[in-house]
Kinemage of the C-alpha trace (Angstrom):
@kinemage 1
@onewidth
@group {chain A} dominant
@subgroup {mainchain}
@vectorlist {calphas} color= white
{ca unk a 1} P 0.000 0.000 0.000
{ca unk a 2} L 1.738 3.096 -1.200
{ca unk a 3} L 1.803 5.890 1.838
{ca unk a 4} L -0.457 8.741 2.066
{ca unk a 5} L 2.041 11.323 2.407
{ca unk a 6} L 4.251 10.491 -0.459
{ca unk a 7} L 1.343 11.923 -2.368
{ca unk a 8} L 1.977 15.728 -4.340
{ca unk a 9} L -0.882 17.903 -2.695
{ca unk a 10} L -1.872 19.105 -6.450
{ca unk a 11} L -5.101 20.446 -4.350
{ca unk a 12} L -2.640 22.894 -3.023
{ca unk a 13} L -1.244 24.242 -5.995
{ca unk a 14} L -5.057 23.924 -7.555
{ca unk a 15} L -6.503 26.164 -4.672
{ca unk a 16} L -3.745 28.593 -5.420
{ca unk a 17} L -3.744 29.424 -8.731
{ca unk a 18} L -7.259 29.854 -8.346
{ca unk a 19} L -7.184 32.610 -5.465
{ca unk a 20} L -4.751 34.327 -7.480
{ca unk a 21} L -6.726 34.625 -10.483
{ca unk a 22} L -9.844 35.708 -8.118
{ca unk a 23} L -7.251 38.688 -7.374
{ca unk a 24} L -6.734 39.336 -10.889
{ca unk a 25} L -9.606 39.168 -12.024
{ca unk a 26} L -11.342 41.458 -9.087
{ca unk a 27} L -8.475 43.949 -9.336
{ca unk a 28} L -9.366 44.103 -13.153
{ca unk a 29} L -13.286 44.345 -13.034
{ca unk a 30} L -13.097 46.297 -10.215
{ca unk a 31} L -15.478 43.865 -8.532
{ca unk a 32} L -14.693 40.942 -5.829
{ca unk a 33} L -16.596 38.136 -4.191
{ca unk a 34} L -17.161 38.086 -0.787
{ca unk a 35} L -18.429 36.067 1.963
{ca unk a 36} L -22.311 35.087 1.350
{ca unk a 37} L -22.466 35.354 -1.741
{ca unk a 38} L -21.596 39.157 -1.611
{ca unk a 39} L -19.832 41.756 -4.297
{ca unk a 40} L -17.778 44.329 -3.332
{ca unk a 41} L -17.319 46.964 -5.526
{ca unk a 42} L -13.953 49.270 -6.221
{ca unk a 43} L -15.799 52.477 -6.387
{ca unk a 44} L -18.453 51.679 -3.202
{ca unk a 45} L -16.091 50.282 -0.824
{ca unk a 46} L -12.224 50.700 -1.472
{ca unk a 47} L -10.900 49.787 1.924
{ca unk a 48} L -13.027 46.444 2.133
{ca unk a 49} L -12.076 45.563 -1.809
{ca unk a 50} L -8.304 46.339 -1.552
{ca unk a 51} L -8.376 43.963 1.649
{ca unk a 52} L -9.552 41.254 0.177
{ca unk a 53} L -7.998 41.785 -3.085
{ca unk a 54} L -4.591 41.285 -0.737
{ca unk a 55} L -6.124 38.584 1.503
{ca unk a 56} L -6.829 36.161 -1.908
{ca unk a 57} L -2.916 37.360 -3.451
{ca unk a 58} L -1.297 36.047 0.192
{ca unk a 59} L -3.508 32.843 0.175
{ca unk a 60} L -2.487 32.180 -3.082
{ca unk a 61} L 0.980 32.394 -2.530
{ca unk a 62} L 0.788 30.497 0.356
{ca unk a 63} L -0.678 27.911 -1.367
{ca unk a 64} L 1.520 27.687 -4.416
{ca unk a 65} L 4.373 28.018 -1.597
{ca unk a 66} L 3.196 24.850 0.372
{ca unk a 67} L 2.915 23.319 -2.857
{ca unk a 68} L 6.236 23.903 -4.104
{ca unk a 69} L 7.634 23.008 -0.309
{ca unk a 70} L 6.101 19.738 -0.485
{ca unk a 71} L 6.728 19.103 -4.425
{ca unk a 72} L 10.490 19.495 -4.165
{ca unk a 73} L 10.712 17.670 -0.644
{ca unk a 74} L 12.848 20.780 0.954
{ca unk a 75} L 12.001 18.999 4.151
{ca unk a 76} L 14.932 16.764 4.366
């Protein structure tokens, strides 16, 4: 049976990319997703859109990060 943690957490780098195109894409629309189902707009609400414009770029580099840690086995 081959063990669990040998595995490449692709979900990582997945997740990643994905936040970090949600922080593209906002920043270019001007528009984000929020919690519930909620859009924040630019032009409405620039302290709230900025934040979570930054909150999605740093959770998508962590992500590709712990992807990259785990991929190339810096551990040992």
């Amino acid at each position: 049976m081959p063990d669990p943690h040998s595995r490449t957490p692709y979900g990582f780098l997945i997740f990643g990319v994905f936040s970090l195109v949600l922080a593209v894409a906002g920043t270019l629309t001007g528009k984000v997703w929020a919690r519930y189902g909620r859009v924040i707009y630019r032009a409405k609400e620039p302290q709230n859109f900025w934040q979570l414009i930054a909150v999605y770029c740093l959770v998508g580099i962590g992500f590709v990060g712990y992807f990259l840690y785990k991929f190339y086995d810096f551990s040992n």
